[in-house]
C-alpha positions in Angstrom: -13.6 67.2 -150.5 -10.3 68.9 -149.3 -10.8 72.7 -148.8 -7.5 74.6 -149.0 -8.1 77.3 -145.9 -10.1 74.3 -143.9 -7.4 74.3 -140.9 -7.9 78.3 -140.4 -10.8 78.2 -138.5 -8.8 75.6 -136.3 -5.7 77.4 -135.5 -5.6 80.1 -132.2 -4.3 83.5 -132.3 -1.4 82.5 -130.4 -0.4 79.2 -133.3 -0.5 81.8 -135.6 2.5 84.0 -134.0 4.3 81.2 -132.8 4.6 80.1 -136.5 5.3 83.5 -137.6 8.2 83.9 -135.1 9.7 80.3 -136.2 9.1 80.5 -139.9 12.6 79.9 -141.5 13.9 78.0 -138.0 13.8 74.4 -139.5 17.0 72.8 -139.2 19.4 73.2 -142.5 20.3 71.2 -144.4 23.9 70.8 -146.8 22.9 71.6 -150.1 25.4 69.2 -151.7 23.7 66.0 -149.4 22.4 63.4 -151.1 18.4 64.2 -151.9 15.5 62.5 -150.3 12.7 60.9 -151.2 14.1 59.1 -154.2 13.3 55.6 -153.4 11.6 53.8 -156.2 10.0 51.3 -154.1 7.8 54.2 -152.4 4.5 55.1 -154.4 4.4 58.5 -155.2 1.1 60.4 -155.8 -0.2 63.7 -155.5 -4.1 65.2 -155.0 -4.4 67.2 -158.2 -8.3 67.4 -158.8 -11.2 65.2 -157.5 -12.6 63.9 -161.4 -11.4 63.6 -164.6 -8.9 66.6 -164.4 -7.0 64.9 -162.0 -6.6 61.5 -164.1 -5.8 63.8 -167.0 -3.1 65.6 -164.9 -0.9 62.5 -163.7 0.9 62.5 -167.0 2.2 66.2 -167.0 3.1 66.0 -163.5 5.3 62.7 -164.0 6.8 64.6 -167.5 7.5 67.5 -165.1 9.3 65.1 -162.5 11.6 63.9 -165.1 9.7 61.1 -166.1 8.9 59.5 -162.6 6.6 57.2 -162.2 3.2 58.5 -160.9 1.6 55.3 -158.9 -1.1 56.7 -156.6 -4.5 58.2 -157.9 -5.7 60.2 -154.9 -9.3 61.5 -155.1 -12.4 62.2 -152.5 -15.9 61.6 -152.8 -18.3 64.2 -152.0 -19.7 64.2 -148.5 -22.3 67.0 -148.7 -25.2 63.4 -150.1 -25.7 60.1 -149.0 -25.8 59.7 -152.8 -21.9 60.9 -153.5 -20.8 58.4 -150.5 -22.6 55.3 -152.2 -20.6 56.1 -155.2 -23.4 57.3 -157.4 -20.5 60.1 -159.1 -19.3 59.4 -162.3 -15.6 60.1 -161.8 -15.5 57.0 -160.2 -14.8 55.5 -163.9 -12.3 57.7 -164.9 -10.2 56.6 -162.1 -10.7 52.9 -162.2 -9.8 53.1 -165.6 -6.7 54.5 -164.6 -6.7 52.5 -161.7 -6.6 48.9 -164.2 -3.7 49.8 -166.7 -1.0 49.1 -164.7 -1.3 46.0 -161.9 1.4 48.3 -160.2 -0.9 51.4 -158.9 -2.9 52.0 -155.9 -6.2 53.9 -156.0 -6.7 55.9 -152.8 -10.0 57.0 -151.9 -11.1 58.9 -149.2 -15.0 58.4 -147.9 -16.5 60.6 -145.5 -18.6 59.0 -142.7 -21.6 61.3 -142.9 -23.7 63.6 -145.2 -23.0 67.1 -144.5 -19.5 66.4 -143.9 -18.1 70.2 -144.1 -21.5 71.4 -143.2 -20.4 72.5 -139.4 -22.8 70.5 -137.6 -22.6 71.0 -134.2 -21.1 68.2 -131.6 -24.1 67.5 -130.1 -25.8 66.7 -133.6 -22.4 64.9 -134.5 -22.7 62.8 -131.3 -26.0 61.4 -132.7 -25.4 60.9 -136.1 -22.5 58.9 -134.4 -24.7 57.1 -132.2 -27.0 56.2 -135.7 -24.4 54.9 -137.5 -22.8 52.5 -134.5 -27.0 51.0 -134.3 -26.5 50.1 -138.4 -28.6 53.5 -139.7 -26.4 54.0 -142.3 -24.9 49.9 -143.4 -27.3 50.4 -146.3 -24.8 53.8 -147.8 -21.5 51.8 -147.5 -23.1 48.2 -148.6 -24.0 50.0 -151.6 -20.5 52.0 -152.0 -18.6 48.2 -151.9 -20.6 47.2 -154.4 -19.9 49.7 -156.5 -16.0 49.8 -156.0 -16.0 45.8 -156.8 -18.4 46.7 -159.9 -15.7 48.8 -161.4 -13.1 46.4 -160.7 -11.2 48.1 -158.0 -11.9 45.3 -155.2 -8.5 46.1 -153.9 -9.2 50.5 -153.1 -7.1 51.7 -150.7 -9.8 53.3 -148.6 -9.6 56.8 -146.1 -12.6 56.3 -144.1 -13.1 59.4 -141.8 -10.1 61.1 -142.2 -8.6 63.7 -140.1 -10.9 62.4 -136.9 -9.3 64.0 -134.5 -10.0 67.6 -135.4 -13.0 69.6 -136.0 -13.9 70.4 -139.3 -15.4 67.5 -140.3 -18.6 66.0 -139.2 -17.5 62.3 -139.3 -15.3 63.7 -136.5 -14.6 61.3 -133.5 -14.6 63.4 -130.6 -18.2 64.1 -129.3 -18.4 60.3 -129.0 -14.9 58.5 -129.2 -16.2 55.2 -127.9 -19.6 54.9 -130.4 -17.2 56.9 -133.2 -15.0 53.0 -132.7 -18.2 51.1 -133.2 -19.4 52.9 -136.1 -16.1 52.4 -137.6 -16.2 48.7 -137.2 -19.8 48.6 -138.5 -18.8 50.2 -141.9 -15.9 48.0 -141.9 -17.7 44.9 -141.7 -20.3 45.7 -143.9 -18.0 46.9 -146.2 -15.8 43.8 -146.1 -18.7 41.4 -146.8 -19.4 42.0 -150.2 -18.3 39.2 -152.3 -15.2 40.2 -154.4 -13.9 42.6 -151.9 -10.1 43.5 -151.0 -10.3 46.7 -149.8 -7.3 47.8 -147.2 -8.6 50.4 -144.7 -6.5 53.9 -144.0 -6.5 55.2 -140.8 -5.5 58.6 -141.1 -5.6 61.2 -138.6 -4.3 64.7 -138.1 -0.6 65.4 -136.8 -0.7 66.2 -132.8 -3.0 66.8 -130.6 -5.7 68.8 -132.3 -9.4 68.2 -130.6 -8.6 64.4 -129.1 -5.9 62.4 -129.3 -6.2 60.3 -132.2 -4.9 57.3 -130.2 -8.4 57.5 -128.6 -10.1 57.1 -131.6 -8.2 54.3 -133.1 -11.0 51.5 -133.8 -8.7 47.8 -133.3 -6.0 46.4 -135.4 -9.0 44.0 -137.1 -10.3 46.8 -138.7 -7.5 48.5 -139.9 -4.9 47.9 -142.4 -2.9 51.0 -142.6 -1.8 53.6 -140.0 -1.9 57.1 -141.7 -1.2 60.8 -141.0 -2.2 64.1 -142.8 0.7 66.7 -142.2 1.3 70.4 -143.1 3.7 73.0 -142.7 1.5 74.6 -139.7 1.2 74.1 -135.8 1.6 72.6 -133.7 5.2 73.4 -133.2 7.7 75.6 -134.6 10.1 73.4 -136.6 10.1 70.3 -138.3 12.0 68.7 -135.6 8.6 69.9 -133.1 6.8 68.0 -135.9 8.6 65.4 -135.3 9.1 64.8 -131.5 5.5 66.7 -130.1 2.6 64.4 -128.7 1.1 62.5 -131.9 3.4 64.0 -133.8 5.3 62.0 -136.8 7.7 60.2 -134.5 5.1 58.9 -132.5 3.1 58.2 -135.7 6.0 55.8 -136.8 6.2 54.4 -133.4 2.1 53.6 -133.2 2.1 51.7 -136.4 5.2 49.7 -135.5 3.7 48.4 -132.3 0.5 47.2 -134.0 2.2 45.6 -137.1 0.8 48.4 -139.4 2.5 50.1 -142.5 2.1 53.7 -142.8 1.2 56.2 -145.4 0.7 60.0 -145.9 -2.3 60.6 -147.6 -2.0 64.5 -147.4 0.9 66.7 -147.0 2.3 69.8 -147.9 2.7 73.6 -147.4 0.5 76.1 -145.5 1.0 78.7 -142.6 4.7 79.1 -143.3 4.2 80.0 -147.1 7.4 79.1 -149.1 9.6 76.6 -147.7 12.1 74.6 -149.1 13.2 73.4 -146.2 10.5 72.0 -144.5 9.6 70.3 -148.1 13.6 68.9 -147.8 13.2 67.7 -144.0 9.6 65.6 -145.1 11.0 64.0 -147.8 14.0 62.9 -145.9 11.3 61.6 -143.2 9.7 59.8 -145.8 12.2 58.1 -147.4 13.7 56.9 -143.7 10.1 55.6 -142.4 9.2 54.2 -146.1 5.4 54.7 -146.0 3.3 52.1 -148.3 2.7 55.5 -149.7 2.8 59.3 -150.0 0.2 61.9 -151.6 1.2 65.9 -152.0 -1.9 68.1 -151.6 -0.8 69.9 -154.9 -3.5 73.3 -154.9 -2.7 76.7 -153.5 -1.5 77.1 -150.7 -0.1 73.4 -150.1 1.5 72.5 -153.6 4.6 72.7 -155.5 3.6 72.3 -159.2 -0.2 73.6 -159.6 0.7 76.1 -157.2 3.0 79.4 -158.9 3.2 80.7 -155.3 6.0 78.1 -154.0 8.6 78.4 -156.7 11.6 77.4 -154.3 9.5 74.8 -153.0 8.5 73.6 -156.4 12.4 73.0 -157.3 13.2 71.6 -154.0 10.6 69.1 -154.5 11.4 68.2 -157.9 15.2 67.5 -157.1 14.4 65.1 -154.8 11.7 63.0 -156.7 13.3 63.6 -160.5 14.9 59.8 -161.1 18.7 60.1 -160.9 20.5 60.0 -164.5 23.2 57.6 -163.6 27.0 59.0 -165.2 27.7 58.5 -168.4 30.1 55.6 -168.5 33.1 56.5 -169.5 34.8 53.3 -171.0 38.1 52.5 -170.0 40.8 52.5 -172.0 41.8 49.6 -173.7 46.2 49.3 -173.7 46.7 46.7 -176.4 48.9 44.1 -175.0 52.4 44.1 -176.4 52.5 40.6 -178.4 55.8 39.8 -177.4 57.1 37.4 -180.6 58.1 33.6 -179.6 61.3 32.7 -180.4 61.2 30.1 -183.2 63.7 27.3 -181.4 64.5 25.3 -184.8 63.6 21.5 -184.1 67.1 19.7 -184.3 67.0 17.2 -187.0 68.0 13.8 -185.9 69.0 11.6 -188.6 67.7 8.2 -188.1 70.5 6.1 -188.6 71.0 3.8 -191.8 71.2 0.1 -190.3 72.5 -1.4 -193.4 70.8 -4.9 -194.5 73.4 -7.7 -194.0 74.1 -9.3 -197.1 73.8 -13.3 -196.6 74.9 -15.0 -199.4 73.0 -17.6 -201.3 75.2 -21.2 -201.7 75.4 -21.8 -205.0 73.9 -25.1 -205.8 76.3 -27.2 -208.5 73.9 -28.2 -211.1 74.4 -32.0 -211.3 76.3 -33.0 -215.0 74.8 -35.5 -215.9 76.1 -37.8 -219.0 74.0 -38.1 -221.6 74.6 -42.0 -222.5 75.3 -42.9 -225.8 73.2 -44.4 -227.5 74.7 -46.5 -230.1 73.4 -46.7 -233.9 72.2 -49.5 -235.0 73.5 -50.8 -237.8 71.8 -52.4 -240.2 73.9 -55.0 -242.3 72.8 -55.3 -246.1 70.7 -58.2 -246.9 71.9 -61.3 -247.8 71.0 -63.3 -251.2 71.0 -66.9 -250.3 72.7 -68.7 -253.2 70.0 -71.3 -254.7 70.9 -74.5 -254.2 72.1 -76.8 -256.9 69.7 -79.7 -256.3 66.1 -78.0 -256.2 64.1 -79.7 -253.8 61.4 -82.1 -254.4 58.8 -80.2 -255.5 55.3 -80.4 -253.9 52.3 -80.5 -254.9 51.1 -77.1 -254.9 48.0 -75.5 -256.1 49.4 -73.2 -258.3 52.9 -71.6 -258.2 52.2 -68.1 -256.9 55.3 -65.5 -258.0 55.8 -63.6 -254.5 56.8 -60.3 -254.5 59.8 -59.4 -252.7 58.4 -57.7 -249.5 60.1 -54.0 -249.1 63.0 -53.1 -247.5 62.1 -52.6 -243.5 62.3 -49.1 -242.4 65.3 -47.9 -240.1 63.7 -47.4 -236.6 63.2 -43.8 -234.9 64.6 -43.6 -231.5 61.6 -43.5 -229.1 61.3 -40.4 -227.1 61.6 -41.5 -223.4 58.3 -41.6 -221.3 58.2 -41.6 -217.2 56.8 -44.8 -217.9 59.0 -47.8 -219.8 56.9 -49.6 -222.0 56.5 -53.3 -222.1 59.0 -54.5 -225.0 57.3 -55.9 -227.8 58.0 -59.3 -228.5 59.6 -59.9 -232.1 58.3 -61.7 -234.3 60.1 -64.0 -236.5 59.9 -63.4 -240.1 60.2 -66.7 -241.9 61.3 -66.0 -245.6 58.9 -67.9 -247.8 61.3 -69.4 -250.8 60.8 -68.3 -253.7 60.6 -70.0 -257.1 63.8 -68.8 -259.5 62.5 -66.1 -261.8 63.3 -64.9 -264.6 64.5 -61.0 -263.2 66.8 -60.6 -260.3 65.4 -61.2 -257.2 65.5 -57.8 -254.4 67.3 -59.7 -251.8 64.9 -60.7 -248.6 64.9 -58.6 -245.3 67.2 -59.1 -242.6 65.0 -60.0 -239.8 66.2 -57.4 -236.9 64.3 -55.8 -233.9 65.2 -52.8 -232.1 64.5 -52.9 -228.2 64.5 -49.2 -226.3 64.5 -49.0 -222.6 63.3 -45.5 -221.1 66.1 -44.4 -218.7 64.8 -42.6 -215.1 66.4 -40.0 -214.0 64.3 -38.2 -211.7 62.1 -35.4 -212.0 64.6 -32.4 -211.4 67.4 -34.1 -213.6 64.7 -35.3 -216.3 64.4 -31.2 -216.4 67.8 -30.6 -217.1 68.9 -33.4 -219.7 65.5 -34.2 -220.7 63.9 -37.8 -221.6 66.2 -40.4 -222.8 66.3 -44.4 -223.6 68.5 -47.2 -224.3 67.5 -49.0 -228.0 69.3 -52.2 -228.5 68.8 -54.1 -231.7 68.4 -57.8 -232.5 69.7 -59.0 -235.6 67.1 -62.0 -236.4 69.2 -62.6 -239.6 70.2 -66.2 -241.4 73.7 -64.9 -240.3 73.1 -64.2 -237.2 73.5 -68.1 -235.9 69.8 -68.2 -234.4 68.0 -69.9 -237.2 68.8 -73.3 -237.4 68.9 -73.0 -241.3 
C-alpha cells in the first residue's frame, strides 16, 4: 500500500532546500489558454482508498468533476503476507464488480513482488529474496494470484508489478540485484501469463529520475512488458516542471523510452508533495498529459498529494477541476430567420385566339325529276243488253225427248272487277263458250239469255321504282261471245 510521507526518508537535506528555494518557479502559464487534460479519449482515474471505500467514492468524485467520466479503478494489494499477494483479500470483489459494468474501464492493480514490502529489509536480505524468486520460490504466490483475477472475471487487469523499482522504499526494489531483479520479473510474468483465461497487460512503472538506479537498468524485455509507466510528484529531483521534464529519466525521457520500444505509457501515480499548493505544477502535468496521451492517468488523491480528499490544496483542487470538468459547449443561438419577400408573379393574361370558323360548303343536291308516268286508260267494258231471239215461225221437228224439262233462265252474269295488277301476269283463262240450250215457249215471259262475253286483263310492268309511284295496273279487254257478235255461226 501507498504511504503518503514514504518519499521522506528518500529525499537529502540539500533536495529539500533546493525545492524550497524553487517553490513557485514553474513556468506560467496565461490564465485565459485553453485547459489541459480534457481529452475524452484518455482514462481518467484517481487512488481514493484500497477497498470498498474507494469503489464507493468514484461516483462523488466524477459528480464533483462535472459529471466526467471516471474509467480507472486504481487499488493496491497488501504486501506485508504472501496471503494479500495471492489475492486472498476480499476487496478484490468490490472492484471486479465495478470493474464488469461498463466494457469501457480498466482495473489497475498494483502487486508487490515480496512479503514485507514496506518492512525496510535491508539490501543484502533484498538481494536474496531476489535471488529466490528468479530460482521459481515464489511461482506458487503469483500462479495462485492469476487464478484468482481470471476467477472474478477480470482476465484483462492492468497489472503494477514492483512498482517504483528504482528507489528504496520498497523491498521488491531492483537495485541490490538488477540483473536476477529482470529474471524474477520474467518468471512472475510467465507464470502469470499461463493460466488459462488470462489477458493481463503488464505496467512497468518506475520512479521519475534517477533515484537509487536508473530504471533503464531494471527494465526486464519488451516480451514481458506491455506498458511503460512512471510515478511523478511535485518533489526532486529538480526545481521546476521543466527540470521534471528534461533531467535524466525524467518525463521526457520517459516518453522517449516507451516510443523506442513500441510501448504506450501511463501514470499510475501522480500528484502534489514537497512544494505544498501548486496550481501550477498541477496546470503544466496535465498539459503533459494531454500532449503525450497516456493509455492512462491515476491522481494519488490523500493528503499531501490530492486535490479533492485533500482540504489542504484548495487552489490546486480548482485548477484540477477546470481542466478535467467536460466543456459545456455554447448555447446555440439560432439564427435569424429573414422571411423571403414573395415577390408576386405577374398574371400575363393568355391571349385568346379564336379558332377560325371554316364554314361547311354547301353542295347542292340535283334534284331528281320524278318520272310522270301515264296512268293508261283502261276502258269500261260495256256490256250490251241481252238479246231475245224471236222464236221462229216453223218449230222444229220435235225429238224424241225423255221428258220436256222447263229450264230456268240462268242469271244475269256479273260485271267483272278489274284485277289488281301482280309482278306476275297470269296465264289468261281460256273462255268457254256458253251454248244457249233452247228453250220450249212457256207460258210467262222468258228473262232473256246471257250474252256470252269474257273479260281478258293483262298486268302492265313498270319496274320496281315506278310500280312505287303509280302503283299496280292492267289492261282488261273484253270479248263479246254474243249471237251478235258474228262468231257463232247461228
Amino acid at each position: 500500500m501507498p504511504r503518503p510521507r514514504r518519499r521522506l526518508a528518500n529525499t537529502c537535506v540539500g533536495t529539500v532546500a533546493a525545492g524550497l528555494l524553487a517553490t513557485g518557479a514553474t513556468l506560467a502559464v496565461p490564465e485565459d489558454e485553453e485547459l489541459p487534460g480534457s481529452s475524452p479519449d484518455i482514462a481518467v482515474g484517481a487512488y481514493l482508498d484500497y477497498g470498498p471505500s474507494g469503489v464507493e467514492r468514484i461516483p462523488y468524485l466524477s459528480r464533483w468533476l462535472g459529471g466526467r467520466e471516471i474509467r480507472v479503478g486504481h487499488t493496491y494489494l497488501p504486501g506485508d503476507r504472501w496471503a494479500g499477494i495471492e489475492g486472498n483479500v476480499g476487496f478484490l470483489d468490490d472492484w471486479a464488480r465495478w470493474r464488469l459494468a461498463r466494457p469501457d474501464r480498466l482495473f489497475v492493480l498494483n502487486v508487490p513482488m515480496q512479503e514485507r514490502n514496506e518492512g525496510r529489509v535491508p539490501d543484502h536480505e533484498v538481494a536474496r529474496l531476489i535471488r529466490a524468486g528468479a530460482a521459481g520460490d515464489f511461482d506458487e504466490h503469483f500462479r495462485r494470484l492469476a487464478q484468482r483475477l481470471v476467477g472474478l472475471g477480470v482476465p484483462d487487469t492492468v497489472v503494477v508489478l514492483g512498482w517504483e523499482m528504482n528507489g528504496t522504499t520498497y523491498t521488491h526494489r531492483c537495485s541490490p540485484d538488477p540483473e536476477n531483479w529482470k529474471a524474477y520479473w520474467r518468471r512472475i510474468v510467465g507464470t502469470m501469463r499461463s493460466v488459462p483465461g488470462q489477458r493481463f497487460r503488464f505496467d512497468f512503472a518506475p520512479n521519475r529520475g534517477s533515484d537509487a538506479i536508473g530504471w533503464t537498468t531494471c527494465y526486464p524485455g519488451d516480451d514481458v512488458v506491455d506498458i511503460i509507466g512512471m510515478d511523478s510528484y511535485d518533489q526532486g529531483p529538480g526545481r521546476t516542471f521543466d527540470d521534471q521534464l528534461t533531467q535524466p529519466y525524467g518525463l521526457q525521457h520517459h516518453v522517449d523510452f516507451a516510443k523506442a520500444h513500441g510501448k504506450p505509457i501511463s501514470f499510475p501515480e501522480w500528484g502534489l508533495f514537497r512544494r505544498g499548493d501548486n496550481p501550477e505544477y498541477v496546470r503544466r502535468m496535465l498539459r503533459w498529459i494531454e500532449q503525450q496521451k497516456p493509455m492512462y492517468h491515476t491522481i494519488t488523491d490523500y493528503c499531501p498529494h490530492g486535490v479533492w480528499q485533500c482540504k489542504q490544496n484548495p487552489r490546486s483542487a480548482k485548477e484540477f477541476r477546470r481542466a478535467l470538468t467536460p466543456q459545456v459547449p455554447p448555447p446555440v443561438v439560432p439564427t435569424p430567420v429573414l422571411p423571403t419577400p414573395v415577390v408576386p408573379t405577374p398574371v400575363v393574361p393568355t391571349p385568346v385566339v379564336p379558332t377560325p370558323v371554316v364554314p361547311t360548303p354547301s353542295v347542292p343536291v340535283p334534284s331528281v325529276p320524278t318520272p310522270s308516268v301515264s296512268v293508261p286508260a283502261v276502258p269500261t267494258p260495256s256490256v250490251p243488253p241481252p238479246v231475245v231471239p224471236e222464236p221462229s215461225p216453223q218449230a222444229p221437228t220435235p225429238q224424241p225427248v225423255p221428258s220436256p224439262e222447263v229450264t230456268r233462265p240462268a242469271p244475269a252474269p256479273s260485271e267483272p272487277a278489274p284485277a289488281e295488277p301482280s309482278p306476275e301476269a297470269p296465264s289468261p283463262a281460256a273462255p268457254t263458250p256458253v251454248a244457249p240450250s233452247p228453250t220450249a215457249p212457256a207460258p210467262q215471259p222468258q228473262l232473256p239469255s246471257p250474252v256470252n262475253t269474257t273479260q281478258w286483263c293483262v298486268p302492265l310492268g313498270f319496274g320496281d321504282w315506278l310500280s312505287k309511284l303509280v302503283g299496280k295496273e292492267s289492261v282488261c279487254v273484253s270479248i263479246d261471245w254474243g249471237s251478235d257478235s258474228g262468231f257463232w255461226p247461228w
